[in-house]
C-alpha positions as CSV (number, residue, x, y, z in Angstrom):
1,X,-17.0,-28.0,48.3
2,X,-15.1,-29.8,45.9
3,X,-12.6,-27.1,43.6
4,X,-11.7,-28.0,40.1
5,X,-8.7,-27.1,39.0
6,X,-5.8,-27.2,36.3
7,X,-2.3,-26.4,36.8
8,X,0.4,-25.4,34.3
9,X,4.2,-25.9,34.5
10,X,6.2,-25.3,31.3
11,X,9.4,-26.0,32.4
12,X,11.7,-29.2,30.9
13,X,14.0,-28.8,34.2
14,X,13.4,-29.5,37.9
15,X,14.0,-26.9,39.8
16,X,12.4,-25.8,43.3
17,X,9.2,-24.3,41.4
18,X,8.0,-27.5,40.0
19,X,8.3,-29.5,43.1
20,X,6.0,-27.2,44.8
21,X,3.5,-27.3,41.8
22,X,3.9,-30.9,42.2
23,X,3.2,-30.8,46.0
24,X,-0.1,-28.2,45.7
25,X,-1.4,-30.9,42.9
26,X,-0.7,-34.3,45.6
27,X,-1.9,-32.1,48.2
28,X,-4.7,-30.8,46.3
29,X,-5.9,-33.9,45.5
30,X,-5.5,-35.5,49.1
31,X,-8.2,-33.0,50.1
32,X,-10.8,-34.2,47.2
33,X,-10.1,-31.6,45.1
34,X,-10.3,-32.8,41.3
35,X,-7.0,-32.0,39.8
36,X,-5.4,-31.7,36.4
37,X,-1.5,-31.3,35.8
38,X,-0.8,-29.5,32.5
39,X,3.4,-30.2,31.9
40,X,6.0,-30.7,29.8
41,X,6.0,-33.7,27.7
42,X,9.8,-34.1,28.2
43,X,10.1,-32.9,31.6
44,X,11.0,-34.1,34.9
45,X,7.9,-32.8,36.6
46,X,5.9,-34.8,34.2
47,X,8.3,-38.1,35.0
48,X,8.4,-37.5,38.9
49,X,4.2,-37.0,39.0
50,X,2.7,-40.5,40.6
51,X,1.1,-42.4,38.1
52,X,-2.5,-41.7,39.3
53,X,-2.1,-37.9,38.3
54,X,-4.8,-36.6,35.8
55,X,-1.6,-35.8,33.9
56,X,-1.7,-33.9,30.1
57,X,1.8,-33.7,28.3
58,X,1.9,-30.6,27.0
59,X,4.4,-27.0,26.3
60,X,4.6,-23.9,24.2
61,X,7.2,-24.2,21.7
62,X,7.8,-20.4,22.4
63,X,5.8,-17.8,24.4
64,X,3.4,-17.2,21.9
65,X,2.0,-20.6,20.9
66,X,-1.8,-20.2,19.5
67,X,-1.5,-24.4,18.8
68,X,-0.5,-24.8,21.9
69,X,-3.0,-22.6,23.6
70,X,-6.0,-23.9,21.3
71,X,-5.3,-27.4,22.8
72,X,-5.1,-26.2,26.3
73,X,-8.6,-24.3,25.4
74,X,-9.9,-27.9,24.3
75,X,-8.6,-29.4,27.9
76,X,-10.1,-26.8,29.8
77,X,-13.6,-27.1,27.7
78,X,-13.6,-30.7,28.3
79,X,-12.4,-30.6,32.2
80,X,-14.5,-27.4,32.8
81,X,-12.1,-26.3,36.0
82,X,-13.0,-23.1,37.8
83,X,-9.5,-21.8,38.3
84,X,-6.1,-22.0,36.2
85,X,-3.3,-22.1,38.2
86,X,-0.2,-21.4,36.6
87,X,2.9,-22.2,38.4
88,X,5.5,-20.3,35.6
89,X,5.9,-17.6,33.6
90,X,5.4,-19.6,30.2
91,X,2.9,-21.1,32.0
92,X,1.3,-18.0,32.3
93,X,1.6,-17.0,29.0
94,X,0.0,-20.6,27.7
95,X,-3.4,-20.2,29.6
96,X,-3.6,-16.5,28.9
97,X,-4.0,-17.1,25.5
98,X,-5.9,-20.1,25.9
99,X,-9.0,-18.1,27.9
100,X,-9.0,-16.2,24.6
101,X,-11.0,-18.8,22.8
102,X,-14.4,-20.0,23.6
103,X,-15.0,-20.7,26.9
104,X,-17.5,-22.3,29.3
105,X,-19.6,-19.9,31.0
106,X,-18.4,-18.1,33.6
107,X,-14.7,-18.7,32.1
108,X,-12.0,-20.0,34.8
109,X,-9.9,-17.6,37.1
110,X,-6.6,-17.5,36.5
111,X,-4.3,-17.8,39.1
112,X,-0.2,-17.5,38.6
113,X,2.1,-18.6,41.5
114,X,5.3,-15.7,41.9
115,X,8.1,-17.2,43.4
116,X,11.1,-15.2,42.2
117,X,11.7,-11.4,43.7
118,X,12.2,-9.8,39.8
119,X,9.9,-7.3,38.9
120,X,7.2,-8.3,35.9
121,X,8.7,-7.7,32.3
122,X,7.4,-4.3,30.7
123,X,7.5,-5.1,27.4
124,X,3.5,-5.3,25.6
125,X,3.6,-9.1,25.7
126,X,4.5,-9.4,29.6
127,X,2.0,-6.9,30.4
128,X,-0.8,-8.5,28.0
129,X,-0.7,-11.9,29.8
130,X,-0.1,-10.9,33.3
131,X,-3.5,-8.6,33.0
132,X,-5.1,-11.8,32.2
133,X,-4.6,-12.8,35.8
134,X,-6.9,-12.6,38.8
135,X,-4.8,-13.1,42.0
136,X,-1.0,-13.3,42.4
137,X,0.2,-16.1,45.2
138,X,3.5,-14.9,46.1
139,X,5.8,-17.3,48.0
140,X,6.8,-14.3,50.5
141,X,5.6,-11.0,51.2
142,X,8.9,-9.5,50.0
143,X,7.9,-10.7,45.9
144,X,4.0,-9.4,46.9
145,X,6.0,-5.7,47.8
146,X,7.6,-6.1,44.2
147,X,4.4,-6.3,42.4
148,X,2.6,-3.6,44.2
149,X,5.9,-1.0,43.3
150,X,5.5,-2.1,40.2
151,X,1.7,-1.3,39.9
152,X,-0.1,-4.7,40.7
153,X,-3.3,-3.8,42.3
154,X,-2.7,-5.3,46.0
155,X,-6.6,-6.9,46.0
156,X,-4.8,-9.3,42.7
157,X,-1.8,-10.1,45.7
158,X,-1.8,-12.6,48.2
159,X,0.9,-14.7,50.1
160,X,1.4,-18.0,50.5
161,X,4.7,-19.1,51.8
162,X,6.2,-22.3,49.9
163,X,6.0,-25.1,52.0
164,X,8.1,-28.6,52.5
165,X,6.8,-32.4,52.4
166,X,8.1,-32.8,56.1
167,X,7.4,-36.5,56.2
168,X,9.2,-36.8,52.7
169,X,12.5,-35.1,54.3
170,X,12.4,-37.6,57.8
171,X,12.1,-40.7,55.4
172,X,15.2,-39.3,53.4
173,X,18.0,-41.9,54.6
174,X,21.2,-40.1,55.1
175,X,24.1,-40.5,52.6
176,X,27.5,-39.5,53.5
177,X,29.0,-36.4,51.9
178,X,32.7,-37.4,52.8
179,X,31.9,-41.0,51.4
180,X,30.0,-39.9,48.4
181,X,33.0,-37.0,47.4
182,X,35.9,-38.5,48.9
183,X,36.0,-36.2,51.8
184,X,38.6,-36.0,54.6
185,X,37.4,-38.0,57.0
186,X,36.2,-35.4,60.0
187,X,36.6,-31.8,57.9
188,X,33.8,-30.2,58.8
189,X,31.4,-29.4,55.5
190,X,29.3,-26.4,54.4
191,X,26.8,-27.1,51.6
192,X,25.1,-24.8,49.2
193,X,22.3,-26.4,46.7
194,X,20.6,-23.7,43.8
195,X,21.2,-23.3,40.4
196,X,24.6,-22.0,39.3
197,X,23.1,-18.8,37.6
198,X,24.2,-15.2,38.9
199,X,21.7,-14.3,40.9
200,X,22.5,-17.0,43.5
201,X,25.5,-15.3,44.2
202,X,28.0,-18.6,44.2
203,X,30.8,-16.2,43.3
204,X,30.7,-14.3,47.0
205,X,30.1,-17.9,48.4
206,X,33.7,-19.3,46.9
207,X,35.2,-15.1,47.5
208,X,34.2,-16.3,51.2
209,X,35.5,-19.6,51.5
210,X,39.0,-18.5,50.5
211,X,39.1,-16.9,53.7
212,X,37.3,-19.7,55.7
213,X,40.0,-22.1,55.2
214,X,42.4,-19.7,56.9
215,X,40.2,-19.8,60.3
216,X,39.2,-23.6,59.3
217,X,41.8,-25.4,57.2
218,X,40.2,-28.3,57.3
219,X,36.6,-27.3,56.4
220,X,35.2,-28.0,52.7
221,X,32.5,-26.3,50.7
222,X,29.9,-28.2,48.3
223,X,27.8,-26.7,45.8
224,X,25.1,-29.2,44.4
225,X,23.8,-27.8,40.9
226,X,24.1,-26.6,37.5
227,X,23.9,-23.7,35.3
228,X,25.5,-21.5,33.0
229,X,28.1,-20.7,35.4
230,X,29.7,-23.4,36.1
231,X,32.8,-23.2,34.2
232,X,33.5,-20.2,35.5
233,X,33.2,-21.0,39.1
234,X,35.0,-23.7,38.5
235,X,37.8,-21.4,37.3
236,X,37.8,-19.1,40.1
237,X,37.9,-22.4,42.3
238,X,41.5,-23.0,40.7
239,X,42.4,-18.9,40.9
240,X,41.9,-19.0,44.6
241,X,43.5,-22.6,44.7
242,X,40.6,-24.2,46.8
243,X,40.3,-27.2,44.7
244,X,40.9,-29.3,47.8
245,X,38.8,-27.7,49.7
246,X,35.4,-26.6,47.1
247,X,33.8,-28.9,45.2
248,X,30.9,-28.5,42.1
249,X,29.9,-32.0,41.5
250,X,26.9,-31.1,39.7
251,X,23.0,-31.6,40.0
252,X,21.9,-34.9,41.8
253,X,19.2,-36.7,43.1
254,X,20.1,-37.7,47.0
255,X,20.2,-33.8,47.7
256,X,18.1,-34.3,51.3
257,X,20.3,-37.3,52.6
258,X,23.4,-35.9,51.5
259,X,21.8,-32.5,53.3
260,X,21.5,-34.5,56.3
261,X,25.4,-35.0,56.9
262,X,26.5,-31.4,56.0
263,X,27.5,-29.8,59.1
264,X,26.0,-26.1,57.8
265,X,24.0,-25.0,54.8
266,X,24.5,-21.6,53.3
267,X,22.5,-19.6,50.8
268,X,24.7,-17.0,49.3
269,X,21.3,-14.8,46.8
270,X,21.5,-11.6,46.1
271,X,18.3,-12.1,45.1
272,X,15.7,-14.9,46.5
273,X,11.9,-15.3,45.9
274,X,12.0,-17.5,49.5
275,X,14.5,-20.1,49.2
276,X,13.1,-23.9,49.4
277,X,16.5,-25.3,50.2
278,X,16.7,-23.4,53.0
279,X,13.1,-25.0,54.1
280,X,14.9,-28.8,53.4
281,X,17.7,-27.7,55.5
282,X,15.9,-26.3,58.3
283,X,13.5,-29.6,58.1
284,X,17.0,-31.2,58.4
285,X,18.5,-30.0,61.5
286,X,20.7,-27.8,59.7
287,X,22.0,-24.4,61.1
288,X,21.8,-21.9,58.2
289,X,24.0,-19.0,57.0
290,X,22.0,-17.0,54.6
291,X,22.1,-13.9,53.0
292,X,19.4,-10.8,53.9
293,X,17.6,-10.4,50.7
294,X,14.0,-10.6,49.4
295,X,12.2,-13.3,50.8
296,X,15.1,-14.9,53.1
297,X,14.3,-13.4,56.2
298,X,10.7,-14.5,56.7
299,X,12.6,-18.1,56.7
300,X,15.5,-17.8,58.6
301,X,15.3,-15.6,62.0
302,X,18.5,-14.1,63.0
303,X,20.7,-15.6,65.8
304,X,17.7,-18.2,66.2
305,X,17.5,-20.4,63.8
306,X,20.7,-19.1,62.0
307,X,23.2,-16.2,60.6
308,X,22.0,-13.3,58.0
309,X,24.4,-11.3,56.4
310,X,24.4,-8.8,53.4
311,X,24.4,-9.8,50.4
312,X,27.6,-9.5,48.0
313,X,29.8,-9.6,51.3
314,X,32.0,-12.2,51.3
315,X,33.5,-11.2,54.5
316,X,30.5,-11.3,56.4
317,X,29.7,-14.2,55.3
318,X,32.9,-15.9,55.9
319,X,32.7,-14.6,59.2
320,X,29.5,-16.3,60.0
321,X,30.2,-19.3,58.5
322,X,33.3,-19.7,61.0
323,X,31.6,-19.0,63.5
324,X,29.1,-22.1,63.2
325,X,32.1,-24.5,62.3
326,X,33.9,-23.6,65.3
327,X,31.2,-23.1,67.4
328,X,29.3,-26.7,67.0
329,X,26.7,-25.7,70.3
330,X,25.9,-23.0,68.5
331,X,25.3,-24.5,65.3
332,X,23.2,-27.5,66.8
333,X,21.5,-24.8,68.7
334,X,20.3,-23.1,65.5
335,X,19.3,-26.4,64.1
336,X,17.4,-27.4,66.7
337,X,15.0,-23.8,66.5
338,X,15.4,-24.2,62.7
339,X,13.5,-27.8,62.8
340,X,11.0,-26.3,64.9
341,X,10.2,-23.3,63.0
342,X,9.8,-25.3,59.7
343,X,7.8,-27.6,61.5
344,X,5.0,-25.4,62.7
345,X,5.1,-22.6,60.1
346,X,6.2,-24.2,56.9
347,X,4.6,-27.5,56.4
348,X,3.2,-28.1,53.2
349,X,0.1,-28.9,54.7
350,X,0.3,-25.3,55.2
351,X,0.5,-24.5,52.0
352,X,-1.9,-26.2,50.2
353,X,-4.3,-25.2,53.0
354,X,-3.7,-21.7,52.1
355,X,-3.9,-22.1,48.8
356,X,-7.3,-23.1,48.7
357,X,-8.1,-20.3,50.8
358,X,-7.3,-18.1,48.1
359,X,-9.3,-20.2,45.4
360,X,-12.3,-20.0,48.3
361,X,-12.0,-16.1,48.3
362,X,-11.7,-15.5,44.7
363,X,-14.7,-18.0,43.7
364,X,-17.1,-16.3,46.8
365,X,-16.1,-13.0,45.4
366,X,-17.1,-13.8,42.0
């Protein structure tokens, strides 16, 4: 049976949330599933969606936008879909207020996608629109626990692991990182791609690599993003004097090729919904050094496919990471279980299979 749906992502940026709204959408519609993207007008999820996309251009100006809702209420009038999946939490906001107007008979269920391990807001508005919603899809069982402590009934909770557009990552054509940043030719190089905000823990990262290059004079840390922070990692760069050996060139485009010539990828949280790099690395061939927090260990399995450590310890995890440059068996080793594990367990054939799983068990218990 055919499902109807319409999914919702506010966000301008792209970040790894909207590329998995954009893969459930493709892979939704692959199946026969009719499909309708709600996104931002100006955004890159709206400029990356194929052409073919039932696409409608559309964002709150702010959280409470009753124009802005009152179209989306027309949409779903005129599209009549039986669930609302919204994929952020403006999102959320947008087609909670929307189901407040008229609606067709029986009205849509409402489903928002979790995918960061904070708890839900407790002020009245956060707690208005999140009551709206019928089932929670959390992108590990470690943001389902979240929700439950913080009073989510568990029947509204289910997980569905994010999942990563395999064949997309083997047609990726691999672009130097020594060529593209003027590497030493041979230095060995650790990469690190998320947003430079301070929950990805980029601070304990560079903390750690000050005592890498020690062990491993020659190795070279690159961290592929943007944020707030920035300027001030760029400054702590310059206090430990590692500007030969850590570079922040920014956010770019190539990020799987250029993944494909690092020689270890790190994730340095200290807090993580799941981590979708880590699922491009691991599609890779690329041993991992992660931190143990929220979501990260149902990815990466210890001393298989690579190294956990706790997070905020920048010994720990400069230890690690010396261990996989100098050990290069060992790091292959990890790749090789790493490419295997992604490949049977986190497809995104997988997830989108799941996902309408969930939309099969909410509309049969309706």
């Amino acid at each position: 049976m055919a499902i109807r749906t319409i999914h919702i992502d506010t966000a301008r940026t792209w970040r790894g949330g909207q590329n998995q709204a954009l893969l459930t959408v493709k892979g939704l519609r692959a199946l026969g599933h009719p499909t309708m993207l709600v996104a931002h007008p100006d955004g890159e999820l709206r400029r990356r969606a194929p052409q073919d996309t039932d696409l409608v251009p559309l964002a709150p100006r702010f959280e409470v936008d009753f124009h802005a809702a009152w179209k989306l209420a027309r949409i779903i009038r005129a599209y009549e879909p039986v669930i609302l999946h919204a994929h952020d939490p403006h999102g959320v906001a947008l087609a909670a207020l929307a189901l407040g107007f008229r609606m067709p008979s029986p009205p849509p269920l409402l489903v928002a996608s979790r995918r960061v391990d904070f708890r839900l807001g407790g002020n009245t508005l956060s707690r208005a629109k999140y009551r709206r919603v019928d089932r929670f899809i959390c992108a590990s069982a470690a943001i389902g626990r979240i929700l439950a402590a913080g009073d989510v009934e568990r029947d509204r909770i289910v997980t569905v692991h994010e999942g990563v557009d395999l064949q997309h990552v083997a047609d990726a054509t691999p672009v130097s990182l020594h060529e593209t940043l003027w590497l030493p030719r041979g230095a060995p190089v650790v990469l690190n791609v998320a947003a430079l905000v301070p929950h990805k823990g980029q601070r304990h990262l560079i903390e750690a690599f000050s005592e890498v290059v020690r062990a491993v004079p020659d190795a070279r840390l690159v961290i592929l993003g943007q944020g707030e922070l920035h300027e001030a990692l760029v400054k702590q760069v310059q206090h430990h004097d590692l500007e030969k050996h850590v570079f922040l060139p920014g956010f770019r485009t190539d990020v799987l090729s250029l993944m494909k010539t690092a020689d270890v990828f790190v994730m340095s949280s200290v807090m993580e919904g799941l981590g979708t790099s880590l699922l491009d690395a691991m599609a890779c061939a690329r041993p991992i050094v992660a931190t143990d927090t929220g979501g990260i260990p149902e990815v990466v399995v210890h001393e298989e496919t690579g190294l956990l450590v706790p997070p905020r310890d920048a010994g720990a995890l400069a230890e690690a990471l010396v261990l996989l440059l100098e050990d290069e068996d060992l790091a292959r080793q990890y790749g090789a279980s790493g490419y295997e594990r992604v490949h049977h367990r986190f497809s995104v054939e997988h997830m989108v299979g799941d996902t309408v799983a969930v939309y099969e068990e909410m509309l049969a218990r309706r």
